[in-house]
C-alpha positions as CSV (number, residue, x, y, z in Angstrom):
1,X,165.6,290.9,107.1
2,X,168.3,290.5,105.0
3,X,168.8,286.4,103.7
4,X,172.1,285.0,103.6
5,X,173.1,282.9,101.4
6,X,173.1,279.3,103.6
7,X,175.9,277.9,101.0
8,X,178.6,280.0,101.7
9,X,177.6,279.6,105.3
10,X,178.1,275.7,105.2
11,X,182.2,276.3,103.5
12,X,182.7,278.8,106.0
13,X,182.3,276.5,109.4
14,X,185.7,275.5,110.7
15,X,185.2,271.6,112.8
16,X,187.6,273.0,115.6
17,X,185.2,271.2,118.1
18,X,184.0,267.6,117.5
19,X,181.7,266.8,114.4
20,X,178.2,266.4,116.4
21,X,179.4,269.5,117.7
22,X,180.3,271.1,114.6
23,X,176.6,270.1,113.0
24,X,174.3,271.3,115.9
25,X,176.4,275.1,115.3
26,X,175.1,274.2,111.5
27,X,172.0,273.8,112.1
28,X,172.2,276.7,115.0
29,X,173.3,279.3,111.8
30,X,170.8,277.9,109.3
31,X,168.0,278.8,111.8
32,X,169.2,282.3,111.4
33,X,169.2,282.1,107.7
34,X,166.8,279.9,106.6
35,X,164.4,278.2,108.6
36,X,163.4,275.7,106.1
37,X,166.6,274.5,105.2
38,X,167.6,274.1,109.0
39,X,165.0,271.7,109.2
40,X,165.8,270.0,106.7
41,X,169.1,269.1,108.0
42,X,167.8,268.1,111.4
43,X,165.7,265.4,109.7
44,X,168.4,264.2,107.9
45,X,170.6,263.8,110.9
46,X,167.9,261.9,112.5
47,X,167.0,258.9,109.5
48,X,170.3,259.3,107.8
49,X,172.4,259.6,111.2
50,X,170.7,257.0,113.7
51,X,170.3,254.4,110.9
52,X,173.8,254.0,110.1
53,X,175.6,253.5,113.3
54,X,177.9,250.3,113.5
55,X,177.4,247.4,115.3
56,X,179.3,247.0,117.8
57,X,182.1,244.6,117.7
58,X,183.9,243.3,120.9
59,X,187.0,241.3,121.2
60,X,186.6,237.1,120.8
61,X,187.1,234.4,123.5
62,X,190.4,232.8,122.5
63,X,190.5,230.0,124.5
64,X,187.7,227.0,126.1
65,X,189.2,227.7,129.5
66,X,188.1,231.5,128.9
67,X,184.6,230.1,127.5
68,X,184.4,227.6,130.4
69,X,185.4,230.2,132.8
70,X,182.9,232.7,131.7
71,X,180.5,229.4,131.9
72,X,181.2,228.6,135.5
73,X,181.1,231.9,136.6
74,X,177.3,232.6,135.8
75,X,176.6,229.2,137.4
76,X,178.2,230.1,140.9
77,X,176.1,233.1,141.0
78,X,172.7,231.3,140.6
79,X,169.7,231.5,143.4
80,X,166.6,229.8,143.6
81,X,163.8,231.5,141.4
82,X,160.5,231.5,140.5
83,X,159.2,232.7,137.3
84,X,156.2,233.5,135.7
85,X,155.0,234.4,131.7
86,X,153.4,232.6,129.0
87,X,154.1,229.1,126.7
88,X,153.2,228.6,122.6
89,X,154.0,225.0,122.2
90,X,153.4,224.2,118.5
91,X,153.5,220.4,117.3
92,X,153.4,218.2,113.9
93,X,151.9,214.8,114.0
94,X,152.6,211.6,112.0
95,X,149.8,212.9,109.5
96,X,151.5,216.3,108.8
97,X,149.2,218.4,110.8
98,X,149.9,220.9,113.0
99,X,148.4,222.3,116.1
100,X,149.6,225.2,118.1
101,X,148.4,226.3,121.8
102,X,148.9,229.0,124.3
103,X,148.8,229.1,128.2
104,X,150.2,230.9,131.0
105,X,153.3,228.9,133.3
106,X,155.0,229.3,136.0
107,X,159.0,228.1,137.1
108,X,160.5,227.2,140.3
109,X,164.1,226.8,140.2
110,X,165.6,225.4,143.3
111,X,169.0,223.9,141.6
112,X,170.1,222.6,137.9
113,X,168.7,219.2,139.6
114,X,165.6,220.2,141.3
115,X,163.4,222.6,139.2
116,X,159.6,222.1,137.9
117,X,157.1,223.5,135.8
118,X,153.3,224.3,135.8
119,X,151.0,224.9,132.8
120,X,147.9,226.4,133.1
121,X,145.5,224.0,130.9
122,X,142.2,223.1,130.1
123,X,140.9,225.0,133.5
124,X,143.8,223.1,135.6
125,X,146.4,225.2,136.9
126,X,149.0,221.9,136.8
127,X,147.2,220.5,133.2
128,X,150.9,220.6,131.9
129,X,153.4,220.2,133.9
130,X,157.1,218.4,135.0
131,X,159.5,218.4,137.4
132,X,163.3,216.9,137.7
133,X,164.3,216.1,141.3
134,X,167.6,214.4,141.8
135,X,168.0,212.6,138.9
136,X,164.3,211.4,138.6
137,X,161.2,213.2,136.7
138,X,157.9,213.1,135.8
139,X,155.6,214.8,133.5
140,X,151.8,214.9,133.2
141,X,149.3,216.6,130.7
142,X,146.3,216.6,131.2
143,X,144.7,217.5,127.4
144,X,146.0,213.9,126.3
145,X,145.9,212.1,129.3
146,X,149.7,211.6,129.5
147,X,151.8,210.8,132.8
148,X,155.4,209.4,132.9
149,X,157.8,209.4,135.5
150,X,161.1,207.7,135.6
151,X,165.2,208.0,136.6
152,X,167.3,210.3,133.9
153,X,169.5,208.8,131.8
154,X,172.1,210.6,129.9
155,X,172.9,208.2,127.5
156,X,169.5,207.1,126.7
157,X,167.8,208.0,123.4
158,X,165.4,209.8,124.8
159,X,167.3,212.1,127.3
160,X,166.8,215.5,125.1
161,X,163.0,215.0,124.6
162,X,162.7,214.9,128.2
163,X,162.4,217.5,131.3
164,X,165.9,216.8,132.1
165,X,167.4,219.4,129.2
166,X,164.8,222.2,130.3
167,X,167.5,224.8,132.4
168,X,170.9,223.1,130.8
169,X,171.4,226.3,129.3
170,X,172.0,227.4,132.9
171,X,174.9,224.9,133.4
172,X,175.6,223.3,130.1
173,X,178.8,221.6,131.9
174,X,176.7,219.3,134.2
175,X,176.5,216.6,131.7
176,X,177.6,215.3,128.2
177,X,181.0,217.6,128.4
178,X,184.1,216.0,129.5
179,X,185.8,216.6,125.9
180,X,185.7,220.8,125.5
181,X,187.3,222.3,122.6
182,X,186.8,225.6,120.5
183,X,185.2,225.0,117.0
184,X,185.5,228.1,114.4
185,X,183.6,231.4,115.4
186,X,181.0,232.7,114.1
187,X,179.7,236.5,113.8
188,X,179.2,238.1,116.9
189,X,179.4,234.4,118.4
190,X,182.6,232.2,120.2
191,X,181.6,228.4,120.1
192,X,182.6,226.0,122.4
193,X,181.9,222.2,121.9
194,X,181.2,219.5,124.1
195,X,181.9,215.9,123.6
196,X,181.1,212.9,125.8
197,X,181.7,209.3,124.4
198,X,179.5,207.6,126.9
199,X,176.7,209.9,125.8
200,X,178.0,209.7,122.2
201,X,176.3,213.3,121.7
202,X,177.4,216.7,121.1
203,X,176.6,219.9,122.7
204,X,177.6,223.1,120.1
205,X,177.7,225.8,122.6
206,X,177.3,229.8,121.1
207,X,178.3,232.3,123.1
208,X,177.8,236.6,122.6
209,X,181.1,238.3,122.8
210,X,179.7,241.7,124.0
211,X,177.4,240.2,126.6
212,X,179.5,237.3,127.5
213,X,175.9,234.7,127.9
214,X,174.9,232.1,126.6
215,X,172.6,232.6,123.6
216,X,171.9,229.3,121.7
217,X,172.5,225.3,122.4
218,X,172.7,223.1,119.5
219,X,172.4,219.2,120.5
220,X,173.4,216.8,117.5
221,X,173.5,212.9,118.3
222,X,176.0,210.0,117.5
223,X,176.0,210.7,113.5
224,X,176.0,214.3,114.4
225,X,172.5,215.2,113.4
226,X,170.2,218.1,114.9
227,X,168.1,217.0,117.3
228,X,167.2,219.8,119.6
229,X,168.1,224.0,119.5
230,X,167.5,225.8,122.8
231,X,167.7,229.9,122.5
232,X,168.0,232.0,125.5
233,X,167.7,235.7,125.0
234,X,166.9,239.0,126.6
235,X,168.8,238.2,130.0
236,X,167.4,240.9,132.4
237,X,169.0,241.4,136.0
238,X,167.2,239.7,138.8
239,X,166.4,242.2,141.6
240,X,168.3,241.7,144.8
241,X,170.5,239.4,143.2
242,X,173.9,240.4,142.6
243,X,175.3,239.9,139.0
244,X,172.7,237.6,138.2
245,X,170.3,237.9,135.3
246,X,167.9,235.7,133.5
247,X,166.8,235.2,130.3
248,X,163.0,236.2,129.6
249,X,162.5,234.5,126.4
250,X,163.4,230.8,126.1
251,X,163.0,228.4,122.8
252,X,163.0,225.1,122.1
253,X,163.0,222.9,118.8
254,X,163.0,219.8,118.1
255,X,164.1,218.1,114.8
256,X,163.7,214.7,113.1
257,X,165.3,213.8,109.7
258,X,166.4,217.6,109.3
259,X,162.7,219.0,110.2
260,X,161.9,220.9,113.3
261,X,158.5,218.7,114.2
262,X,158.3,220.8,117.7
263,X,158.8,224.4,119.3
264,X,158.1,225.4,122.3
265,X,158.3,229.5,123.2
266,X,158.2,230.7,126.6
267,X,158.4,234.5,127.2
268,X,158.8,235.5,131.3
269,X,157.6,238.7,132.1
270,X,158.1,238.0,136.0
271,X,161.8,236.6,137.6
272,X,162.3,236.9,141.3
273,X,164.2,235.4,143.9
274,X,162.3,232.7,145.6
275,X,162.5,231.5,149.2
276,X,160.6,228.1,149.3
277,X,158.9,226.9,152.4
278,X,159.5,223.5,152.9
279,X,156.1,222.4,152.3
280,X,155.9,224.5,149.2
281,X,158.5,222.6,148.2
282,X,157.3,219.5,149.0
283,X,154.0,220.1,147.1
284,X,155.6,221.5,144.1
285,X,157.4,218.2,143.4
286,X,155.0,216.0,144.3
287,X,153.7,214.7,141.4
288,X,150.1,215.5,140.4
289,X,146.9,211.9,141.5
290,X,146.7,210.3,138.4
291,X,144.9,207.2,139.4
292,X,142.3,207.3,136.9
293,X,144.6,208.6,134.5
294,X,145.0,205.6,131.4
295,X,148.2,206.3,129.9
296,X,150.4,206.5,132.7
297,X,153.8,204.7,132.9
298,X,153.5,201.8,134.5
């Protein structure tokens, strides 16, 4: 068979129809001419075409009342849930070491004030665990023979190391935001501050313009210094919930003098909808018999 000359082919084509179009008749013709050079073109639509798509760019937030309305609205939609997945909590002590560990957890979500937490640990299914019930909380871990339990205070300087600033992400408005303003956008972000004098703390709020969720929580104290980052990320729908999704991985740092001293990484791989028994309930925030326990609170 006669071989065409593929060139002359190529000047010939005439993009009446759309340019994808147009290069699948290309490569329809260079089959019929030259088999090598058709594939060579198909590869090179494949690396050179796939990798240099655009991101996409949506339209910002202008105002807080749009950020807070976009706020409010995921928070009406919230159910009770239970979740389940894995923790990698990762720690530096006043010696410089570090020490990282790994265990499986499970979430019950009730309400942003009545949620809990259970870690797997050291052959204990509740060796690490918390819960926050109506403005009180305790917490308990087993591996350093650890339990505390008192009321939550907002203003006190220990609020955002404790349970209390777990699922904020899930209403970020229920404390520490009666002054709401826009501060200056960044890529792909809209950020919405929160100030509360009585707190004297700051909640720098960063929200995804295509997907319209929450994505990151910066919480800087009275001189306006890090203290804690909270990521949420890879929201998934919740099955037979309308409009609701959930993030499956969650992150948590925690900084002193400009040094992140602690992380903690949970990645869900199980959300559902949860319809608690009251005695369920009633065992789940109980807290765990720690009468021979040495450090508890007193």
């Amino acid at each position: 068979m006669q071989r065409k000359n593929l060139r002359f082919k190529i000047e010939d084509l005439r993009f009446a129809e759309s340019p994808a179009a147009s290069f699948f008749k290309l490569i329809l013709t260079a089959f019929k001419t030259n088999v090598r050079a058709a594939s060579l073109l198909f590869f090179v639509f494949i690396f050179a075409g796939c990798g240099g798509q655009q991101k996409r760019s949506c339209p910002p937030m202008r105002t807080s009342a749009e950020v807070s309305a976009v706020l409010k609205g995921y928070s009406a939609g919230l159910r009770p849930l239970r979740a389940s997945g894995n923790c990698k909590i990762s720690y530096t002590n006043e010696k410089g070491e570090t020490f990282a560990q790994g265990f499986p957890v499970r979430i019950w979500y009730l309400n942003n004030k009545k949620y809990c937490l259970y870690g797997d640990v050291m052959f204990d299914a509740k060796g690490m665990s918390f819960a926050v019930n109506n403005g009180e909380y305790w917490s308990y871990a087993k591996q350093f023979g650890v339990y505390t339990t008192g009321k939550i205070d907002e203003t006190g300087e220990n609020y955002l190391y404790g349970p209390a600033v777990f699922l904020d992400f899930l209403q970020p408005f229920s404390a520490g935001c009666r002054k709401v303003y826009m501060a200056e956008a960044e890529e792909g972000f809209d950020i919405l501050m929160c100030r509360d004098d009585e707190i004297c703390g700051t909640k720098k709020i960063f929200m995804d313009r295509c997907s319209r969720k929450m994505k990151k929580i910066e919480y800087l104290n009275c001189p306006g210094n890090l203290v804690l980052v909270v990521e949420a990320d890879e929201y998934k729908k919740v099955k037979g919930a309308k409009n609701l999704s959930f993030p499956r991985k969650l992150s948590y740092k925690y900084f002193k003098s400009g040094q992140c001293t602690d992380q903690r990484q949970i990645k869900l791989d199980n959300v559902k909808l949860w319809n608690g028994e009251p005695n369920q309930v009633k065992a789940l925030f109980t807290p765990p018999d720690v009468n021979n326990l040495q450090n508890k609170a007193e």
